[in-house]
N, C-alpha and C positions, 0 to 999 in steps of 0.2 A: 233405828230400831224397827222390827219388823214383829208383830202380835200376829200369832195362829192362832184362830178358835176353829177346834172341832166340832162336829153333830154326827147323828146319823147309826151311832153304836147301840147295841141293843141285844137280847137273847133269843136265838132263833136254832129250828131244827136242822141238823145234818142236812142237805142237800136243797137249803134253802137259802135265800138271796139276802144280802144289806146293801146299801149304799151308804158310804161316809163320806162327809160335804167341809172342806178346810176353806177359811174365809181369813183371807191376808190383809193388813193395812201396815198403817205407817209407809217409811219411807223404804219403799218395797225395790230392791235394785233392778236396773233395766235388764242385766243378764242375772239371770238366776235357772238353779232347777229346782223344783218342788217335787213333792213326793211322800210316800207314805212308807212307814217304817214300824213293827211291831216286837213287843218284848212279853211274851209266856212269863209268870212266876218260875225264878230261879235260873231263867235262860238271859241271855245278851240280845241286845237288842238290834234287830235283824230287817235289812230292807224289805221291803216287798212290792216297790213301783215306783217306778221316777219319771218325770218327764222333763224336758229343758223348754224354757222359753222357746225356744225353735221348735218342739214338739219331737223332740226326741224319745224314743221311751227307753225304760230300761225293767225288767221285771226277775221276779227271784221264780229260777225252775219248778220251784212248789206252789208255781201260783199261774204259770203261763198256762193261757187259755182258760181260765176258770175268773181272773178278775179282770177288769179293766180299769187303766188311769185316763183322765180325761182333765182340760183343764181351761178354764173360762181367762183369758186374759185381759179382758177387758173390764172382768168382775173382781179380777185377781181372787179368783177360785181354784181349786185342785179337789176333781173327785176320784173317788173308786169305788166301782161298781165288784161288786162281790156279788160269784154266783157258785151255785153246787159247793156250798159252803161245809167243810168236815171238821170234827171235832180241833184237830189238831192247829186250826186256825183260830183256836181261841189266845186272843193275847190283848194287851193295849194298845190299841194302834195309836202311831201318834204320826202329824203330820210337820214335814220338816220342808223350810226354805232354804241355798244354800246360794249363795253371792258369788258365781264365777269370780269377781276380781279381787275380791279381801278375804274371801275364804270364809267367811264370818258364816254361822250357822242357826238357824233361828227355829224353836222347836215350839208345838204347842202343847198343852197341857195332857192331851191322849184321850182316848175314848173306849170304852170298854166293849171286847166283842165276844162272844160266850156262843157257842156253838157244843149245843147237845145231840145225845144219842137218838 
C-alpha cells in the first residue's frame, strides 16, 4: 500500500504562481511513475504531469511550459511548480503513484487550487 498526502494548494491571482508538494510512503514500488492529475467540478478528471522513476515526463498541452514536475527520489516526493496561473486551471489536483508492474494505482486525497480573475 502506498499513502499520498498533498500540500501546497491554495487561492491565488490569474497570472500567479503555486507550488504543490506530494509526500509518498509505504511500500513505494521500485518502478513507478508519479504525477499529478486535476478534476474541475463536473469535468473528468484530467492528467496534467507525470514523471517516471527514470525522470521521464509527460505533460497535458494546457499546461506545457507554464508548470513544472519535479521529483525527489530519495524523499519519495513529486512536485509541481505552477506558474502564470489562469482561471481555467482551477481544479482539485490530486496526486497519483502508479506501479509499472501490477498496475496498481494509488491516489491521494487532492488539494484544492482556485485561480481568480
Amino acid at each position: 500500500q502506498v499513502m499520498l498526502v498533498e500540500s501546497g494548494g491554495g487561492l491565488v491571482q490569474a497570472g500567479g504562481s503555486l507550488k504543490l508538494s506530494c509526500v509518498a510512503s509505504g511500500s513505494i514500488p521500485s518502478g513507478n511513475a508519479m504525477g499529478w492529475y486535476r478534476q474541475a467540478p463536473g469535468e473528468q478528471r484530467d492528467m496534467v504531469a507525470t514523471m517516471t522513476s527514470g525522470g521521464v515526463t509527460s505533460y497535458a498541452s494546457s499546461v506545457k511550459g507554464r508548470f513544472t514536475i519535479s521529483r525527489d527520489n530519495a524523499k519519495n516526493t513529486v512536485s509541481l511548480e505552477m506558474n502564470s496561473l489562469r482561471p481555467e486551471d482551477t481544479a482539485v489536483y490530486y496526486c497519483k503513484c502508479r506501479d509499472y508492474y501490477t498496475r496498481a494505482e494509488y491516489w491521494g486525497q487532492g488539494t484544492q487550487v482556485t485561480v481568480s480573475t
